[in-house]
C-alpha positions as CSV (number, residue, x, y, z in Angstrom):
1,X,-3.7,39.5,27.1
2,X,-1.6,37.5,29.7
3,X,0.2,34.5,28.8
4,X,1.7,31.4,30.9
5,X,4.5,29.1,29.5
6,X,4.8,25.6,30.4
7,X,6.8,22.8,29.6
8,X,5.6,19.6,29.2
9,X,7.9,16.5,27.8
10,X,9.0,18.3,25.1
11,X,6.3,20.4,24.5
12,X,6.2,24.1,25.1
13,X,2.8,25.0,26.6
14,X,1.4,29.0,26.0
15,X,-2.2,29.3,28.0
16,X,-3.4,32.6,26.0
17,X,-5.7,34.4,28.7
18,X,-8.1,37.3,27.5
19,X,-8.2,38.9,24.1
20,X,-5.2,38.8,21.2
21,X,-5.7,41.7,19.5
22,X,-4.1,44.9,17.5
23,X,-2.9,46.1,20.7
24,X,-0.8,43.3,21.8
25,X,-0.1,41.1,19.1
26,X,3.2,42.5,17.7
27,X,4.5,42.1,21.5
28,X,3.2,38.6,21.8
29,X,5.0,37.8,18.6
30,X,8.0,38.9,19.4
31,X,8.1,37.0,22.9
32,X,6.8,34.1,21.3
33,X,9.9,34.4,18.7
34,X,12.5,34.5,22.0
35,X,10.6,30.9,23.1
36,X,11.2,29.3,19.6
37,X,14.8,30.0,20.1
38,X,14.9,27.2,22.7
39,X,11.5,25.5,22.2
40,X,10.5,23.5,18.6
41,X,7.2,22.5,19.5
42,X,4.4,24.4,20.6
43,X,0.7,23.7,22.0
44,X,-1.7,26.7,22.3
45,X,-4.1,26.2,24.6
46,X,-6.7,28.6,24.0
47,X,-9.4,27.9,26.7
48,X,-9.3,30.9,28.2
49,X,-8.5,33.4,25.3
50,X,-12.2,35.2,24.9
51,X,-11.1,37.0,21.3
52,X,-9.0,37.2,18.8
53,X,-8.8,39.6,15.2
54,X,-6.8,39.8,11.9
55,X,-3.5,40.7,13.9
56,X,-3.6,38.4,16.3
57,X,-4.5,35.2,14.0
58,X,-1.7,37.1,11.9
59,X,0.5,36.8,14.8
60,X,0.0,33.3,14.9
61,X,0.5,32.6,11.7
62,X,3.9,33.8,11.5
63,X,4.8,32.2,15.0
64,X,3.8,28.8,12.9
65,X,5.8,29.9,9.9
66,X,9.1,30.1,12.1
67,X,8.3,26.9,14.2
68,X,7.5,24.8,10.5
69,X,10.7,26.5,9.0
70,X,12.5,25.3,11.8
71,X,11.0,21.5,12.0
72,X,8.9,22.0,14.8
73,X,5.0,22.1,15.1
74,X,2.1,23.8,16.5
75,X,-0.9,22.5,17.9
76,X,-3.7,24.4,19.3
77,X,-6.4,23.2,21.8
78,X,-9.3,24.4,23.4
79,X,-10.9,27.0,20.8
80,X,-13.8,29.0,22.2
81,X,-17.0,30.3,20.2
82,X,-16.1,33.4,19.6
83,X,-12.8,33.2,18.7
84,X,-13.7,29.8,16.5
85,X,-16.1,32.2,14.6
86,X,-12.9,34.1,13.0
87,X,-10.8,30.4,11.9
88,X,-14.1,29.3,10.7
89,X,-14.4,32.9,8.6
90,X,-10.6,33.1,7.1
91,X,-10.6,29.6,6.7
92,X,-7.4,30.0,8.8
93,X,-8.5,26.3,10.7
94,X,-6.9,24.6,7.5
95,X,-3.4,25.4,8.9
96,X,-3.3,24.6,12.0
97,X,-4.1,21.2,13.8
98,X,-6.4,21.8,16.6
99,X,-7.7,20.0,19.1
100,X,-10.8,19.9,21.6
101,X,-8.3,19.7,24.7
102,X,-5.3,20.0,26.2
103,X,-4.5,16.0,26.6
104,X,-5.6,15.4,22.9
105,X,-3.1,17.8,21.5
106,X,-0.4,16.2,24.2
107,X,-0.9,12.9,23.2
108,X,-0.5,14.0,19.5
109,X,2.7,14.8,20.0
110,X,3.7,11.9,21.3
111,X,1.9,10.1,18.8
112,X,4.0,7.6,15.7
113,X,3.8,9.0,12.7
């Protein structure tokens, strides 16, 4: 799994690039929770990112636990197939607000409440 961190406005932008699994979940967690220490909101873009399992939705979910604890949010974008298969399963889709690209989640951001 390879990551790439962008900043845009005041967004923090994470392109997720291959497979979030077991074997690099904890480690993307844990980088992710050095980001949130300078950066509130975060946009997933997940266009590239061919899989994902239990620990690395897990791993997501606590990355959104510590941005909403700390009065940021989290958007992702770009959901392929496969990995739309395991939200749709868990249900885990009800959490998180997702969007069909990159601009759309962007815009949201920006977007009156």
């Amino acid at each position: 799994m390879d990551y790439h961190y962008e900043t845009v406005d005041n967004v923090l932008k994470v392109s997720l690039d291959g497979r979030l699994v077991a074997a690099c979940s904890e480690e993307f967690k844990k980088e992710m929770f050095e980001r949130l220490k300078e950066a509130k909101n975060i946009l997933f873009d997940l266009s590239k990112m061919s899989h994902i399992d239990s620990s690395g939705l897990g791993a997501l979910v606590s990355i959104l636990q510590v941005v909403n604890a700390n009065g940021g949010v989290i958007k992702l974008a770009c959901i392929q197939s496969r990995p739309k298969i395991v939200f749709d399963i868990t249900k885990v889709y009800r959490v998180f607000d997702i969007y069909d690209t990159v601009e759309a989640a962007l815009a949201a951001f920006n977007a009156p409440a």
